[in-house]
N, C-alpha and C positions, 0 to 999 in steps of 0.2 A: 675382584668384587664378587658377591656373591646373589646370585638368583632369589628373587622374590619367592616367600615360603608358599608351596602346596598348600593345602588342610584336604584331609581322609576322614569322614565321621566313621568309627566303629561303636558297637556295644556290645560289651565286654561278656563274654561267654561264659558258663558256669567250666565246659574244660579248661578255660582258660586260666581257672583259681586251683593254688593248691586246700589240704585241709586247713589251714590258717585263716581261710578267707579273703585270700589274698591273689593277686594276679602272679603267676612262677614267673619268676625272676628272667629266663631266657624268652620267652613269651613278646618281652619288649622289640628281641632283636628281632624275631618274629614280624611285628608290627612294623621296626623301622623297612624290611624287607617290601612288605605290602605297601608304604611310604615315595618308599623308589622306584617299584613298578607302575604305584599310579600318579608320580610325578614324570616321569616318562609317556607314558600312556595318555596324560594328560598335552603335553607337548606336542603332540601328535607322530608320534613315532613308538608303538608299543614295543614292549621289549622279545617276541616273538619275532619282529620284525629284524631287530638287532641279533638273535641268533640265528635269524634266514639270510642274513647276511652274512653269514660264517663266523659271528664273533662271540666270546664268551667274557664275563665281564665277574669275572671273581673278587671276592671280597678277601682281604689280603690287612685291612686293619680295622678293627673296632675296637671302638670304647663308650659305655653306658654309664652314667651317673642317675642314680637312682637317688628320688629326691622323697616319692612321699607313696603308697602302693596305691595301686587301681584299684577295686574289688568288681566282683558278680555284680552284672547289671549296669555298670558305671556306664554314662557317656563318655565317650573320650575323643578326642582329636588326634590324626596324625600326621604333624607335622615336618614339611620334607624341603630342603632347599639344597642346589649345586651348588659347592664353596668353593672348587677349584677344579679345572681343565684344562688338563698336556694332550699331546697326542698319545702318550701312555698311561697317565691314568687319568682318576675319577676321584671326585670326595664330593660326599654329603655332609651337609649335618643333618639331625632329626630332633624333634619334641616331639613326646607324648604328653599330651594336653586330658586334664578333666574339664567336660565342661557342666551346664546345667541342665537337666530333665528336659526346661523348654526353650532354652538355646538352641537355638538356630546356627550352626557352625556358619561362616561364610567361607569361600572358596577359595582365599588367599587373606592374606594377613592385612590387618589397616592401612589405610596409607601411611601413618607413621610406622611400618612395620612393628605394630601391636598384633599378638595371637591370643587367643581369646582362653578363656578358661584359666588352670591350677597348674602349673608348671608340676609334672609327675616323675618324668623321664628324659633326659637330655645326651645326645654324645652324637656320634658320624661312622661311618665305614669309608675305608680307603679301598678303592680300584684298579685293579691293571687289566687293559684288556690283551686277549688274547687269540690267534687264531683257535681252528679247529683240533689241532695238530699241539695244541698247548704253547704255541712261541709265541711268546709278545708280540706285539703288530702295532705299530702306528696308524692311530685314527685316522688320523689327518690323509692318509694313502689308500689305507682300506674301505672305509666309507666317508671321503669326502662332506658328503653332504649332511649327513648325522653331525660329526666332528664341527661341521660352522655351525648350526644347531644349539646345538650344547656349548658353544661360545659366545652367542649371542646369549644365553639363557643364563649363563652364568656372568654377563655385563662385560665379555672381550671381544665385542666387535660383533 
């Protein structure tokens, strides 16, 4: 089962357009990145903390479905939820959201899990975490208390 979505308000940055007038296409992964750190950061365990803890949390699969572009100046949302949790890895999924000039983002999704805004950008990244040393490491061992965390977050207990 998957965790109740985040929402990130950003507004879109002129470096963030190429000349087309349009947001660059890797820009999103960008975003889903800022997505993850402040759905963690949110949780209350910032992700500085998870590297003070000796672990690295590489991204290991993505995939973006681009639906409609962002431009300069756009409100946008970004939205973030944990889809799946082992002791080795991670999965998110994410949306980039438009929303309106005087929308008001809220802080997570409706109670019907409705997200506000123009569906822009949709896909996730896959995770495995790792020691310092680059070997795989089970959460569940290395940091106990993170690993229940993130299974309660993501609706396993």
């Amino acid at each position: 089962m998957a965790s109740h979505w985040h929402l990130f308000p950003l507004r879109v940055r002129y470096q963030e357009t190429d000349r087309m007038d349009v947001v660059f296409y890797a820009n999103y992964v960008t975003w889903f990145e800022i997505g993850r750190t402040e759905f963690i950061r949110h949780a209350g365990w910032p992700y500085r903390k998870v590297e003070d803890a000796g672990l690295l949390l590489p991204v290991v699969d993505l995939n973006v479905r681009y639906e409609q572009p962002a431009r300069y100046d756009d409100r946008i949302v970004i939205c973030t939820r944990l889809r799946e949790v082992s002791p080795l890895r991670l999965n998110f999924d994410s949306q980039v959201r438009l929303i309106g000039e005087d929308e008001q983002p809220p802080a997570a999704a409706d109670a019907d899990g409705q997200l506000p805004g123009r569906l822009l950008a949709a896909g996730g990244t896959g995770h495995v975490w790792l020691n310092r040393d680059w070997k795989p490491t089970r959460l569940d061992r290395a940091a106990p208390e993170l690993y229940a965390l993130l299974r309660r977050l993501a609706g396993g207990g």
